[in-house]
KEMIMI-615169 format. One line per 3 residues: number of its first residue (from 1); their letters; for each residue x, y, z of N, C-alpha, C, O, CB. Coordinates in pm, 1 decimal, decimal comma. Atoms other than C-alpha are relative to their C-alpha. Glycine has a CB too. Example, Ala and Ser with C-alpha at 12.3 -4.5 7.8 and 13.67 -1.06 7.14 Angstrom:
BEGIN
1) AS) 89,0 -119,0 0,0 1230,0 -450,0 780,0 90,0 120,0 0,0 193,6 118,1 66,5 -99,2 2,7 124,6; -82,0 -119,0 -6,0 1367,0 -106,0 714,0 -77,0 109,0 73,0 -26,1 219,8 89,9 41,4 46,2 -141,5 $
END
This chain:
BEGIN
1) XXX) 89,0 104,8 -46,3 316,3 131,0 -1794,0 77,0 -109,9 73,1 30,1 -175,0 166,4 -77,1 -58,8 -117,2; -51,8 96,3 -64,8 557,6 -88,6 -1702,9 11,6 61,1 196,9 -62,9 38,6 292,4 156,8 -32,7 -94,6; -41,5 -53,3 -129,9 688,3 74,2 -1383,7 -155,3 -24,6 92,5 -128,6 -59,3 207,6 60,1 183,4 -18,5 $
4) XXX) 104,0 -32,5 -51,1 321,6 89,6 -1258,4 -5,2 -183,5 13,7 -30,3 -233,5 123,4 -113,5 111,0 -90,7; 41,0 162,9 -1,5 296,8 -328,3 -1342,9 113,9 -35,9 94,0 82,3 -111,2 186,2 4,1 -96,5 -166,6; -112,8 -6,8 -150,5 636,2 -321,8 -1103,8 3,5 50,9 98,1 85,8 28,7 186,8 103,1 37,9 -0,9 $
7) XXX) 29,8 -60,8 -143,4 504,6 -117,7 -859,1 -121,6 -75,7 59,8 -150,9 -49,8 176,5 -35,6 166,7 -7,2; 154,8 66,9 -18,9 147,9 -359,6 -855,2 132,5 -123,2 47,4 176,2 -142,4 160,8 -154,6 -28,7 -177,7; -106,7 132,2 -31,1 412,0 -657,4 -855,5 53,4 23,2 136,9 18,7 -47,8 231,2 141,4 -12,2 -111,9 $
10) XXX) -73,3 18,9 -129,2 625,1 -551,8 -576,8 -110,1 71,4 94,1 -58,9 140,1 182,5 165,4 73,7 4,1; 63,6 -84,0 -120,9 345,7 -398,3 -362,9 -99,8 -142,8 55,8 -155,3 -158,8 164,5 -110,2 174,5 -63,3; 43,3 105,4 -62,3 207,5 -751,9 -385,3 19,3 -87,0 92,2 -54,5 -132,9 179,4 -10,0 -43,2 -48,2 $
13) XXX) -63,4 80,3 -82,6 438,3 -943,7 -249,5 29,9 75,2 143,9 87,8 26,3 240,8 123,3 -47,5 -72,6; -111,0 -55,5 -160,9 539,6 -718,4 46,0 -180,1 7,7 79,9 -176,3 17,1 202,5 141,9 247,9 -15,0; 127,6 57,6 -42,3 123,2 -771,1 120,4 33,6 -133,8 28,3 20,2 -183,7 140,1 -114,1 10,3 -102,0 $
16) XXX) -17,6 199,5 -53,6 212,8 -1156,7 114,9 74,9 -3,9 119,2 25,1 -16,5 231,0 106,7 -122,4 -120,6; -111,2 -43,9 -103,2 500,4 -1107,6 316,3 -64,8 70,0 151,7 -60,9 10,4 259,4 101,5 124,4 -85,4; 86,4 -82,1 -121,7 307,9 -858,2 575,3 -100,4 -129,4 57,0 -76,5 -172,0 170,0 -113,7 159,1 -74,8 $
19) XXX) 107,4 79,6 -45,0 13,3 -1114,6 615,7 54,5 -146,3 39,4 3,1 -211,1 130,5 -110,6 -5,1 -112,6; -82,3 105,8 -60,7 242,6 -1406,0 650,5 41,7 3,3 146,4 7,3 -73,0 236,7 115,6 -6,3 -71,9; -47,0 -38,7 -98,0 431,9 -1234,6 899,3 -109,7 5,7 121,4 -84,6 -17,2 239,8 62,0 114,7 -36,4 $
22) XXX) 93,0 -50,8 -84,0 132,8 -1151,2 1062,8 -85,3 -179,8 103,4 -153,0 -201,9 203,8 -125,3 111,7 -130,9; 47,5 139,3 37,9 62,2 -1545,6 1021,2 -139,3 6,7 -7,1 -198,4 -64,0 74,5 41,2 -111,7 97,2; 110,3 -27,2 -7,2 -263,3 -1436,6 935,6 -35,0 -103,5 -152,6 54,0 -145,6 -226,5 -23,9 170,9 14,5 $
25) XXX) 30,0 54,7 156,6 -494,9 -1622,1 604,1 8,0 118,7 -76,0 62,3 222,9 -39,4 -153,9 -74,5 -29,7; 52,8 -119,5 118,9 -602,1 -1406,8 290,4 -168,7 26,6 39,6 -223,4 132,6 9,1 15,2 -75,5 -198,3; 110,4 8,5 -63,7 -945,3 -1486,6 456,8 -31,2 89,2 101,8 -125,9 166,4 116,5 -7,8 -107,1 40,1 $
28) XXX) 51,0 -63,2 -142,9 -911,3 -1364,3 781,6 39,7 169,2 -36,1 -18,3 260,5 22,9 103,7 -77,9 165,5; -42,3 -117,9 19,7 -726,5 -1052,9 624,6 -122,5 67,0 -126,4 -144,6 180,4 -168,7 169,3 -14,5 -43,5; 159,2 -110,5 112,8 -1043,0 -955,6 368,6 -75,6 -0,7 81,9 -120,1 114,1 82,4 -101,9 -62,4 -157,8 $
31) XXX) 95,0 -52,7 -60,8 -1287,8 -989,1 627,0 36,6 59,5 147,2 -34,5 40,4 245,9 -97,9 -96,7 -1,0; -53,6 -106,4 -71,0 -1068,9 -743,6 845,8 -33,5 74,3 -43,2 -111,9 150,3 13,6 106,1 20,7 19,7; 54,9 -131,9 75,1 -1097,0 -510,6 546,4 -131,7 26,8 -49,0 -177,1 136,7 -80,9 66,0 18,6 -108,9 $
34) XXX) 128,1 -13,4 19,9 -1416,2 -586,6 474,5 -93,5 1,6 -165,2 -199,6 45,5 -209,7 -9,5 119,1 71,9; 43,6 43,0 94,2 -1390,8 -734,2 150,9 13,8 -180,0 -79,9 69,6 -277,6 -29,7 46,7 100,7 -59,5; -2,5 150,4 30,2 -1422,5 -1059,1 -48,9 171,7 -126,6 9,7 285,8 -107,9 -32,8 -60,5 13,5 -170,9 $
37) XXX) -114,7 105,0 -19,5 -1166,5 -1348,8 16,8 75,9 26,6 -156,0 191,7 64,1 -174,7 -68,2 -186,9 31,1; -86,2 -0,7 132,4 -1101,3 -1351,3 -367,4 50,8 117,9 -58,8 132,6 122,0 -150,7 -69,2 -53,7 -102,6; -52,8 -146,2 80,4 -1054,8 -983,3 -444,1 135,1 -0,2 104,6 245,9 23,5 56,4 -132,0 178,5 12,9 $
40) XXX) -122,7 -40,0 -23,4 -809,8 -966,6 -195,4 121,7 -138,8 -25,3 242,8 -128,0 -6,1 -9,1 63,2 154,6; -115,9 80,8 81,1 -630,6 -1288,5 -340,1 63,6 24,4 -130,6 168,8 -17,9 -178,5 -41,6 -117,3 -22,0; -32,0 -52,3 174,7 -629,7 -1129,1 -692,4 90,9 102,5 45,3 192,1 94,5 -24,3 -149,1 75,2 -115,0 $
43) XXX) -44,1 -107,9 -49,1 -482,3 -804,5 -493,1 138,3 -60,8 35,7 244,9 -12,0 -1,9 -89,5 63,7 111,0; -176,4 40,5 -46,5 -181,3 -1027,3 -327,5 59,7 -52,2 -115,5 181,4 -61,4 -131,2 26,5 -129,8 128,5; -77,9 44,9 94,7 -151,4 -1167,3 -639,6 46,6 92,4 -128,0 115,0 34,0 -212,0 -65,5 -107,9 -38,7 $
46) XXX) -23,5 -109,5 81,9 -101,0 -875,6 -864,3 -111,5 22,8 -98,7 -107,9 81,6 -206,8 125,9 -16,8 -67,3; 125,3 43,6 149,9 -404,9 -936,7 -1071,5 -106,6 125,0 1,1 -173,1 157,6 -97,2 -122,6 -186,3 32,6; 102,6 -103,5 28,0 -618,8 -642,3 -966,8 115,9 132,6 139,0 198,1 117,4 229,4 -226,5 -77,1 58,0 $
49) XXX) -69,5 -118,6 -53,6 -512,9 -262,1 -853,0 -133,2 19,1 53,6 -240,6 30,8 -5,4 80,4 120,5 -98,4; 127,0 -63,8 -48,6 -723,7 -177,7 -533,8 3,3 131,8 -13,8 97,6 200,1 -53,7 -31,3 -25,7 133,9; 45,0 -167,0 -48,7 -921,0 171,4 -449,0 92,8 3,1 80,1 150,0 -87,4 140,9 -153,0 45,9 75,4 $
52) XXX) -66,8 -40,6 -155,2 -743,0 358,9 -215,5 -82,9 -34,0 111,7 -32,7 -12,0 221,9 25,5 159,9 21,5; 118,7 7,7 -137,5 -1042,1 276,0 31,2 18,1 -101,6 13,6 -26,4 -145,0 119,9 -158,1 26,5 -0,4; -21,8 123,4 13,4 -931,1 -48,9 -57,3 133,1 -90,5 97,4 147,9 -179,2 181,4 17,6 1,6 -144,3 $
55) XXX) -140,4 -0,1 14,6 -583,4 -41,9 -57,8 4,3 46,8 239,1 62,3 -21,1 323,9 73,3 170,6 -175,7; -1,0 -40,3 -126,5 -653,0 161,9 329,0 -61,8 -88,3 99,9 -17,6 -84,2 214,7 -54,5 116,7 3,8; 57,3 99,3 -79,9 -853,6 -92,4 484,0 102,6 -156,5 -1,6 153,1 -204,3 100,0 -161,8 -18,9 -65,4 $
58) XXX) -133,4 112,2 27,3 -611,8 -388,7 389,9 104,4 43,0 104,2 115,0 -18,5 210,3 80,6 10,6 -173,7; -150,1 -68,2 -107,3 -290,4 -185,6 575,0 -79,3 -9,9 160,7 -51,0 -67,6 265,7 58,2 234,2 -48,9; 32,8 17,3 -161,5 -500,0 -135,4 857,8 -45,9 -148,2 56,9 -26,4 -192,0 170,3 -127,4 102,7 37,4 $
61) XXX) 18,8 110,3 -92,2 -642,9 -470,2 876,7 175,4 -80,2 12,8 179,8 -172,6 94,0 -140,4 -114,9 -76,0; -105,7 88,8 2,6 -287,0 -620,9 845,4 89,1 109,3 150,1 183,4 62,4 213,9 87,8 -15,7 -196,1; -70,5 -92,6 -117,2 -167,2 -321,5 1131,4 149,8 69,8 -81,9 258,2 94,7 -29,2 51,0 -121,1 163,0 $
64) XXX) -147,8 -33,2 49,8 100,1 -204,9 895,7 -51,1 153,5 -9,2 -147,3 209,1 43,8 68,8 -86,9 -165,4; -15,2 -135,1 65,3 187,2 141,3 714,8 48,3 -5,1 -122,3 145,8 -67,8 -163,9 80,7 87,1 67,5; -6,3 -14,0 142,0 131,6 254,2 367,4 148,5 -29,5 -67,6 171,4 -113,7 -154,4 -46,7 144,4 -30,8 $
67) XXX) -128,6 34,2 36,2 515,1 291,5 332,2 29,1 -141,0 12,6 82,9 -187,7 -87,8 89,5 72,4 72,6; -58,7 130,0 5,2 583,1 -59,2 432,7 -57,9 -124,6 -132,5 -18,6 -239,6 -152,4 -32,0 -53,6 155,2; 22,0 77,3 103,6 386,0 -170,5 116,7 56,0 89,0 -137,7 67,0 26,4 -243,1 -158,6 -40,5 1,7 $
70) XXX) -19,9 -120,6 102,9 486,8 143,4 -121,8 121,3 15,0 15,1 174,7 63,1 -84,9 -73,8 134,7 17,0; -137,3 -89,3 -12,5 818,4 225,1 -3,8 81,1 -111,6 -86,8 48,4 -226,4 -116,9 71,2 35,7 185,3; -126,6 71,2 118,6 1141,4 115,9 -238,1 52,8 -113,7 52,9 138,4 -176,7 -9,2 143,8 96,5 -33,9 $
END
C-alpha cells in the first residue's frame, strides 16, 4: 500500500509541476478535462486517485504524456 500512496504522491506533484509549467490554473486545467475545479485540486493534491478516463483527459488537457506523470 505504501508504494501505491508514493506513486499517488509523486504523480501529483509532477501534475503541479506540468500545469505550472504550462502556467496554466487548476481551473482552467479541469475545465479542459472536463471536470470539477475541486476534484482536480484533490487529484494535484494527492487526496483522490482518478479513473483512467480521468487520469486521460487531465494529460491531454495539460498536452503532456502518460509517462511524464508515471515514469520514475
Amino acid at each position: 500500500m505504501t508504494d501505491d500512496k508514493n506513486l499517488i504522491e509523486r504523480a501529483a506533484k509532477r501534475l503541479k509541476k506540468a500545469r505550472q509549467a504550462k502556467k496554466l490554473t487548476q481551473a482552467e486545467v479541469a475545465r479542459k478535462a472536463g471536470i470539477s475545479e475541486n476534484h482536480y485540486a484533490q487529484i494535484e493534491r494527492g487526496e483522490k486517485n482518478p479513473s483512467l478516463s480521468t487520469f486521460t483527459s487531465i494529460i491531454k488537457a495539460l498536452g503532456i504524456s502518460s509517462a511524464e506523470i508515471l515514469g520514475k
